[in-house]
Backbone as a ProteinNet text record, in pm:
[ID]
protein_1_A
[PRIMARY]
XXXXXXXXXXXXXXXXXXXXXXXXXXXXXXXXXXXXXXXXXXXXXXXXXXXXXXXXXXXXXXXXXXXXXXXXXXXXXXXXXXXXXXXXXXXXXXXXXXXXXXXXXXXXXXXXXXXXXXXXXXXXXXXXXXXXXXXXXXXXXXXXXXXXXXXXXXXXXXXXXXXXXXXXXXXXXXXXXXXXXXXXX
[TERTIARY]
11269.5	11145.7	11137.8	11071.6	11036.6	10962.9	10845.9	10758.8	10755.4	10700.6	10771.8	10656.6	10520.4	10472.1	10467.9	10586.7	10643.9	10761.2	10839.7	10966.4	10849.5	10751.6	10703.3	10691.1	10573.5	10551.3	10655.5	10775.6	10897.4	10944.6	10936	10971.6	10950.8	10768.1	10665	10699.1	10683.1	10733.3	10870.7	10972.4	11104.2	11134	11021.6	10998.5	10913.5	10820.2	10737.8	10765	10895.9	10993.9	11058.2	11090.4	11199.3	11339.7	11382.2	11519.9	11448.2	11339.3	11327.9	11318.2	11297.1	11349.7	11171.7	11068.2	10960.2	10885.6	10772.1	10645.6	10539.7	10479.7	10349.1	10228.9	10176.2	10012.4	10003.3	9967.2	9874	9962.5	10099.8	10172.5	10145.1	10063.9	10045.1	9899.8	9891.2	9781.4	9718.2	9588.7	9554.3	9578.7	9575.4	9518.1	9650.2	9762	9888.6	9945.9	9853.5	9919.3	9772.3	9738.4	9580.3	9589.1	9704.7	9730.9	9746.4	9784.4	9820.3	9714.2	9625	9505.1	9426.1	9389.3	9346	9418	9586.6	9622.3	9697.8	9653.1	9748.6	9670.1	9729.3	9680.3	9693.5	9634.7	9701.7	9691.5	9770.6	9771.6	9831.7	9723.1	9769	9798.9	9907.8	10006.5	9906.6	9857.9	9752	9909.1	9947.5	10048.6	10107.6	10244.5	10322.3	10237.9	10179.6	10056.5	9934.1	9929.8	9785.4	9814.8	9834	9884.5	9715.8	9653.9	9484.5	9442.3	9386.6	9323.5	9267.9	9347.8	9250.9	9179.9	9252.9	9214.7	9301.6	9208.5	9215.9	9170.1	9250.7	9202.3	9108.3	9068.3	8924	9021.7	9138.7	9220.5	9245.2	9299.8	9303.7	9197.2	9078.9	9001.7	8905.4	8891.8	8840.4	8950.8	9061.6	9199.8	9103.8	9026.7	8999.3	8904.5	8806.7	8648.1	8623.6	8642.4	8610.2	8667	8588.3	8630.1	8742.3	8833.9	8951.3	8931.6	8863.4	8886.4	8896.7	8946.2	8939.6	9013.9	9037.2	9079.2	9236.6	9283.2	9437.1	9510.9	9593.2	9699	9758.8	9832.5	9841.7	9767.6	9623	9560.4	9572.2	9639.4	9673	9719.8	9821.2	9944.3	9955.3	9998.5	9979.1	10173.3	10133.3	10220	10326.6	10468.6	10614.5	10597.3	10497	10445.9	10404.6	10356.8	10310.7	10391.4	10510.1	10655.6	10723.2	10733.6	10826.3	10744.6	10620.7	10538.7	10542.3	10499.9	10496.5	10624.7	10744.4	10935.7	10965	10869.4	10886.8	10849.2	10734.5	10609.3	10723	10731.4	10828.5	10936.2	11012.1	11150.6	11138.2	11038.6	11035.6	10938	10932.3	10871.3	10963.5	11072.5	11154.4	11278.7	11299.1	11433.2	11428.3	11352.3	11228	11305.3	11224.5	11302	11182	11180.8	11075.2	11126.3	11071.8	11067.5	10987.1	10985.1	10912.5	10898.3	10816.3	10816.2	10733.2	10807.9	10726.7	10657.2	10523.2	10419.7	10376.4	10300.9	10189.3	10080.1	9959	9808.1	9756.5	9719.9	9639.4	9541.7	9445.9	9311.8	9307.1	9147	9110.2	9122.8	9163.4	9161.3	9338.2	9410.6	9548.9	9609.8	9547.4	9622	9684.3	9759.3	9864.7	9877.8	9939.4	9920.9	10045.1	10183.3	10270.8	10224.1	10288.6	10232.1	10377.7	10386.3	10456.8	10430.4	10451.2	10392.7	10545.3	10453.8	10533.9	10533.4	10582.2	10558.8	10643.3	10590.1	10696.7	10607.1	10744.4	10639.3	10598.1	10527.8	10454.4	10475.1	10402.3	10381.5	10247.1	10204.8	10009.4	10070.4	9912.9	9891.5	10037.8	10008.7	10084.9	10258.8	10261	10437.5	10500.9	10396.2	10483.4	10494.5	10598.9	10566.7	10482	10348.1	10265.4	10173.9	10230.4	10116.3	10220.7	10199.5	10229.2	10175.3	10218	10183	10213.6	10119.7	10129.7	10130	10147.3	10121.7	10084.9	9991.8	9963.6	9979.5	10080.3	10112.1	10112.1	9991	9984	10112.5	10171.3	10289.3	10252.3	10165.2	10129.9	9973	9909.5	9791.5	9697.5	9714.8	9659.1	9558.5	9469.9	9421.3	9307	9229.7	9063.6	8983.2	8917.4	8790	8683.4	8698.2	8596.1	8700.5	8831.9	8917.1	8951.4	8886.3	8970.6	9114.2	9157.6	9291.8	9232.8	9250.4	9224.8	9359.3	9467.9	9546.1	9706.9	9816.3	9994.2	10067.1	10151.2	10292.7	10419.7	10475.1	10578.9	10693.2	10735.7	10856.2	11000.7	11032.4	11144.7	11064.4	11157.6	11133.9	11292.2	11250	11348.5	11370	11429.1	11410.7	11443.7	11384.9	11496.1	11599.1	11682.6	11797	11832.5	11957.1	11981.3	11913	11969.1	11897.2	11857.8	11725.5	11646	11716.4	11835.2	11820.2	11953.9	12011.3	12098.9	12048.2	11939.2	11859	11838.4	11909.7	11868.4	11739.9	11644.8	11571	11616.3	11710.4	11719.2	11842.6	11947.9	12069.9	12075.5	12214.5	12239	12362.9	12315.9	12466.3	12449.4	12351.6	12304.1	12171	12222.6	12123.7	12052.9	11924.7	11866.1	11922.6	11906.1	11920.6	11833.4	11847.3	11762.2	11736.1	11639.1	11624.7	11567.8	11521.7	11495.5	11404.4	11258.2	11168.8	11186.1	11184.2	11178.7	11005.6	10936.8	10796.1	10787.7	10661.4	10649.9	10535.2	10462.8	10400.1	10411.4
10297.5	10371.1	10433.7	10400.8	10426.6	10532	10489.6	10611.2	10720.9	10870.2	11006.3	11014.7	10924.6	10927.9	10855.7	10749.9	10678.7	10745.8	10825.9	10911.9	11027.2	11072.3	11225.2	11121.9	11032.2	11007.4	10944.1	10846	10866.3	10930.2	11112.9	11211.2	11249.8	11263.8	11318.3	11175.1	11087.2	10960.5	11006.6	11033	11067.1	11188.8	11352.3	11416.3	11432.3	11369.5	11343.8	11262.4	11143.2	11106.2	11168.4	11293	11418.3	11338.7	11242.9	11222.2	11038	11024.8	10902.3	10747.4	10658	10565.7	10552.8	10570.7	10569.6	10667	10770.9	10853.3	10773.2	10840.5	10772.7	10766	10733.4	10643.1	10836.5	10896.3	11022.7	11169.6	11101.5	11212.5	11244.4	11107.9	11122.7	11183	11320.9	11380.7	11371.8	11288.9	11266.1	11403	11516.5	11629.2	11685.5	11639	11637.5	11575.5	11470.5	11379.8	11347.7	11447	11488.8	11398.3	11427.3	11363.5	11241.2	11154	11024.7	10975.3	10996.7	10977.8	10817.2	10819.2	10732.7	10598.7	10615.6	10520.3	10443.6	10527.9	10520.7	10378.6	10331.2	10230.9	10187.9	10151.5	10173.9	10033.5	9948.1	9806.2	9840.1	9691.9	9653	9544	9503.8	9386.1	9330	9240.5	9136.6	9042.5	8976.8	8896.1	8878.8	8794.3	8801.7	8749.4	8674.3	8612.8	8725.3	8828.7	8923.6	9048.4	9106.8	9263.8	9320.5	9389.1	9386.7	9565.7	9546.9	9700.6	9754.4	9884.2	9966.6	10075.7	10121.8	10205.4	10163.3	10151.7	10128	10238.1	10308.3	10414.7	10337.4	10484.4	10415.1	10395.8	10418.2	10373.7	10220.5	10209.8	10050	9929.2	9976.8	9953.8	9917.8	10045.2	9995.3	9927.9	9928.8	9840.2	9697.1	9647.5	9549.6	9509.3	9636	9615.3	9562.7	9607.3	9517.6	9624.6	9631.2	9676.4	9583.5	9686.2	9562.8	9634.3	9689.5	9664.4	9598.1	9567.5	9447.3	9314	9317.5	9191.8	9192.9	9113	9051.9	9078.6	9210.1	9224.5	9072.3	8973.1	8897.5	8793.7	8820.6	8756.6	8736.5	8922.1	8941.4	8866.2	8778.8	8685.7	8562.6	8477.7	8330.1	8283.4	8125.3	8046	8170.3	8153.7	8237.3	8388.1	8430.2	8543.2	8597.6	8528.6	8576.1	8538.6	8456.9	8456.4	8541.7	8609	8734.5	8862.3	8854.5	9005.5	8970.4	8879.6	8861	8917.2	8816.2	8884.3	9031.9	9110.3	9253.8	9316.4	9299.3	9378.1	9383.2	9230.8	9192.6	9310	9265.8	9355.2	9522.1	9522.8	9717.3	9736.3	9656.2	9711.7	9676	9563.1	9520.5	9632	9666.2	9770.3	9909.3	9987.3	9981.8	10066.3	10049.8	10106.1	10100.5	10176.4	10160.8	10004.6	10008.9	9837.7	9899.5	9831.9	9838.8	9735.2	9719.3	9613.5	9640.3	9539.7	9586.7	9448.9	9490.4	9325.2	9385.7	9262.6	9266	9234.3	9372.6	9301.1	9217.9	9101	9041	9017.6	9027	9017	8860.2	8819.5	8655.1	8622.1	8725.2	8660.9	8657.5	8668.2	8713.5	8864	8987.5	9093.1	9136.7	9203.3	9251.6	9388.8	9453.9	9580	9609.7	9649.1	9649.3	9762.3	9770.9	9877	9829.2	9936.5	9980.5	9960.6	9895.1	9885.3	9923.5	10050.6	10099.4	10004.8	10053.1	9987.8	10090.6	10176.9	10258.5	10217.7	10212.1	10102.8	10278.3	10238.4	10358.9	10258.6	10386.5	10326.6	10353	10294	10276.1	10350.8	10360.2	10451.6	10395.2	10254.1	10180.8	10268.5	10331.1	10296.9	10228.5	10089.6	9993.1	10024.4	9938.3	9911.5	9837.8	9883.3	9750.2	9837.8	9936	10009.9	10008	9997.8	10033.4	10133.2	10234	10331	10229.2	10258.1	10163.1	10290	10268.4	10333	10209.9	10189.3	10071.7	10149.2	10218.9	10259.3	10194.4	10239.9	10162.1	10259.3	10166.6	10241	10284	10174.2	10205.8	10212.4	10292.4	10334.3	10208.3	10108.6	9988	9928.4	9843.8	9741.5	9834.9	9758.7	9818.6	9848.3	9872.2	9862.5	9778.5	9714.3	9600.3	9477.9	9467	9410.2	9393.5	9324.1	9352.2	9280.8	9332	9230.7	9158.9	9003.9	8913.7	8808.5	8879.4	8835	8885	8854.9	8934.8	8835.2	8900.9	8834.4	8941.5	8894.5	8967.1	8967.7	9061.5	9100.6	9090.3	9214.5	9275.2	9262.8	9293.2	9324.5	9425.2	9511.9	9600.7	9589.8	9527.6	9545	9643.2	9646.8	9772	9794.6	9911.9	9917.4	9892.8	9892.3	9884.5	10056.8	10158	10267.6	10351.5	10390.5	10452	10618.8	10678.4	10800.9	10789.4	10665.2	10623.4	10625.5	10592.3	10584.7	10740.2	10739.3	10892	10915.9	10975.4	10942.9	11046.2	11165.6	11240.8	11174.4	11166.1	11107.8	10950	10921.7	10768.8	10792.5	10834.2	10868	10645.5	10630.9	10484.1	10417.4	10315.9	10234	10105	10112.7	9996	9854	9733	9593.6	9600.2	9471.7	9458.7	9329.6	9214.6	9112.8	9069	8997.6	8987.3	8860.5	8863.4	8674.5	8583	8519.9	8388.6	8365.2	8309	8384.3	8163.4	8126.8	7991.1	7949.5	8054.1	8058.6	7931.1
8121.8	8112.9	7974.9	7864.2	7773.3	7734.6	7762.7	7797.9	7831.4	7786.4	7853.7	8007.5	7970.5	8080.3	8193.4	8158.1	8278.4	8327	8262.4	8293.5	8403.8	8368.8	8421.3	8565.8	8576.4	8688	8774.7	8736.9	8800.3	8889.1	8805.3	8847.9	8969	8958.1	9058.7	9160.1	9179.1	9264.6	9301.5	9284.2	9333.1	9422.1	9358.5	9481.2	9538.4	9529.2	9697.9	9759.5	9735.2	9845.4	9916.9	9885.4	9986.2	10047.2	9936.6	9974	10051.5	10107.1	10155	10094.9	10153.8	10028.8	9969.4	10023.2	9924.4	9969.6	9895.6	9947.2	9996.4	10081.2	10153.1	10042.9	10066.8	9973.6	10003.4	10110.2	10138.6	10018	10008.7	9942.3	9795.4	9771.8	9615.6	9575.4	9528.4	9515.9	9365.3	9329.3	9203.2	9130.9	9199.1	9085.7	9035.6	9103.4	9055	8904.8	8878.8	8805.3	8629.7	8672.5	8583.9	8440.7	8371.2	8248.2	8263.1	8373.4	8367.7	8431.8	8480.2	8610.3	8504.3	8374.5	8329.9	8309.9	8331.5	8277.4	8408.3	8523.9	8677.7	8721.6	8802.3	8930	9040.3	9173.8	9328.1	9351.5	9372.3	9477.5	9549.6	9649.9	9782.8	9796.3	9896.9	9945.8	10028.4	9979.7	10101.9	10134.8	10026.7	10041	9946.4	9919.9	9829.4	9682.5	9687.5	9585.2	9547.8	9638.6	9611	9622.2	9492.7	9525	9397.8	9532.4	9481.9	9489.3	9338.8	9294.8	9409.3	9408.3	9540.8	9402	9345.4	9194.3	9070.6	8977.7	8828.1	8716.1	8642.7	8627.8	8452.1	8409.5	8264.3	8202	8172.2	8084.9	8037.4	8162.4	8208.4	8186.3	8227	8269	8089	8040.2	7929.8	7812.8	7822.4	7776.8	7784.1	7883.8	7939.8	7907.1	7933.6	7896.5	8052.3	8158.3	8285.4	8377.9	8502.1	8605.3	8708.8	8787.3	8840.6	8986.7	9093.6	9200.4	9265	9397.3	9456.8	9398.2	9267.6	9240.4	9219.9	9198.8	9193.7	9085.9	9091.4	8933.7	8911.3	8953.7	8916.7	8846.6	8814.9	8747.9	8612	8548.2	8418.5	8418.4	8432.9	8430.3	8414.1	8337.5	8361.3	8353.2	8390.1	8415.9	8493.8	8401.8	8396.9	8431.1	8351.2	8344.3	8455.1	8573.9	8671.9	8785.1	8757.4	8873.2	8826.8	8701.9	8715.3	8746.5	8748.3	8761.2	8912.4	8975.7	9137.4	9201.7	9105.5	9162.5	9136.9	9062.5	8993.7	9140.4	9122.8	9245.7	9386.4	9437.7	9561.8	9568.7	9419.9	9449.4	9444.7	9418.8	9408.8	9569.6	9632	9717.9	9867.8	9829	9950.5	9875.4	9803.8	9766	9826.3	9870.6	9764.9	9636.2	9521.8	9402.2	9322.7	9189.2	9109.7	9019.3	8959.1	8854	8751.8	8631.4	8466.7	8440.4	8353.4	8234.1	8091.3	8002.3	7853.4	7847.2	7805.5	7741.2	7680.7	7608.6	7538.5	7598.8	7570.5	7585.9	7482.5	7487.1	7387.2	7396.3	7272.2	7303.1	7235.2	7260.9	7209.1	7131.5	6968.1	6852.8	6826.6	6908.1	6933	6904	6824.9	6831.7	6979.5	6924.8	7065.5	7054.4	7125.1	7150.3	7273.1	7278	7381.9	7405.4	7563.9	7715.1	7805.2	7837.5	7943.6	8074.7	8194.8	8319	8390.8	8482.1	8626.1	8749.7	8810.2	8951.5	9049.7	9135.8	9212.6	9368.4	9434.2	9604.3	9653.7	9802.2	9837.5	9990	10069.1	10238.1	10252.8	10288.4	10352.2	10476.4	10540.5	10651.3	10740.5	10780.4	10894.4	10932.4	10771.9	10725.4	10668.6	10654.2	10572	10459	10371.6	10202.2	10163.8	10129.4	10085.2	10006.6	9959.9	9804.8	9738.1	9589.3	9449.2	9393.5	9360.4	9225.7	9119.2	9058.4	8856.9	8777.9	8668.7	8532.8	8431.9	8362.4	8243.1	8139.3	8054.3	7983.3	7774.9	7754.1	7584.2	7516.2	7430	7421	7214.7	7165.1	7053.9	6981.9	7080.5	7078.5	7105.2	7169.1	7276.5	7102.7	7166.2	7117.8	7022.4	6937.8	6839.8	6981.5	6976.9	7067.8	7080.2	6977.1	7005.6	7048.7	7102.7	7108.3	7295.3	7370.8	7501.2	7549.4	7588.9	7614.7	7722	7714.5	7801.7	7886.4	7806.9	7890.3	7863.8	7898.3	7916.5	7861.4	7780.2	7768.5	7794.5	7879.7	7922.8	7777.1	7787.6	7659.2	7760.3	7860.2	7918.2	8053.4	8163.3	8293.5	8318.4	8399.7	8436.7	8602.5	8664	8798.4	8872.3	9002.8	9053.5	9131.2	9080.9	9100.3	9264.2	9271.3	9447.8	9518.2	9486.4	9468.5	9380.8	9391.7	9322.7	9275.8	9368.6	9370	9215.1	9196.6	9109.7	8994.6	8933.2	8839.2	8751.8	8658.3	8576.4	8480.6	8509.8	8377.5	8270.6	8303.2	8179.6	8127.2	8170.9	8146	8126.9	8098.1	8120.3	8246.6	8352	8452.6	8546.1	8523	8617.4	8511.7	8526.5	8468.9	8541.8	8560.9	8645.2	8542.8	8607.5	8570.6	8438.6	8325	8275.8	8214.3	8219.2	8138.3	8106	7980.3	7905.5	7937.6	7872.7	7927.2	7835.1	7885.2	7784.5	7782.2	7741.5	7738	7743.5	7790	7742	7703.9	7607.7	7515.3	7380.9
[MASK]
+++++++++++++++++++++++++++++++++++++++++++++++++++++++++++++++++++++++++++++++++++++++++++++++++++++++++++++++++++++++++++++++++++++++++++++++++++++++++++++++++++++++++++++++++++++++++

């Protein structure tokens, strides 16, 4: 976790677990998380192939130039890119554990712009695991503005650890997995 605003929300994700292995969708209160609210995002587990915007915050969103409800985070994604973001999503939500990754947004004329992406699992009403907390984190002040990113290249993936409560963000006492893409660009 790179980011100090992927470390904060971490945080806030770790105690409104109260020791459990994930917080409920209801535990996470927007007005809690005020500073990150633009750059946050909520999927849902239709299926292992469709993990779909319930919220996209303007951050994101104008990153894009496009609204993303309803539709499919895996879309960012092509070929490789979207079997390791699919294996990311899976494993932080069957661990459950948080997961990261570093890409690039690129826009059409190719500039890039690396971002940080969270992933911490959550429980829907039912109990199950089938929400994600996101963070889309621009890590070097994102793309021009007349620039939308139209599509990902994965850099790193961080998976997650066996447990989450192992994971230090102030220290190095545990360190999650980490490797590296081969991109096939």
């Amino acid at each position: 976790m790179k980011h100090v605003n992927t470390r904060t929300l971490f945080a806030y994700w770790d105690a409104r677990r109260r020791g459990g292995p994930a917080p409920a969708r209801a535990d996470i209160l927007p007005q809690d998380l005020g500073g990150l609210l633009a750059n946050l995002f909520l999927l849902r587990r239709m299926d292992s192939d469709h993990h779909v915007f319930r919220i996209a915050g303007t951050g994101l969103c104008r990153m894009h130039k496009r609204e993303f409800r309803d539709q499919n985070f895996l879309i960012l994604w092509t070929d490789h890119d979207r079997t390791h973001m699919r294996a990311l999503i899976e494993g932080a939500l069957t661990a459950p554990a948080p997961a990261s990754a570093t890409a690039e947004a690129v826009a059409l004329d190719g500039t890039a712009a690396p971002v940080e992406i969270a992933l911490l699992p959550l429980r829907g009403p039912e109990g199950w695991l089938d929400r994600t907390l996101g963070l889309y984190q621009p890590l070097e002040g994102g793309l021009p503005a007349n620039r939308p990113a139209v599509r990902h290249r994965l850099l790193e993936v961080r998976p997650p650890s066996e447990s989450a409560s192992s994971v230090s963000i102030f220290g190095r006492t545990a360190e999650a997995p980490r490797a590296l893409i081969a991109n096939d660009v």
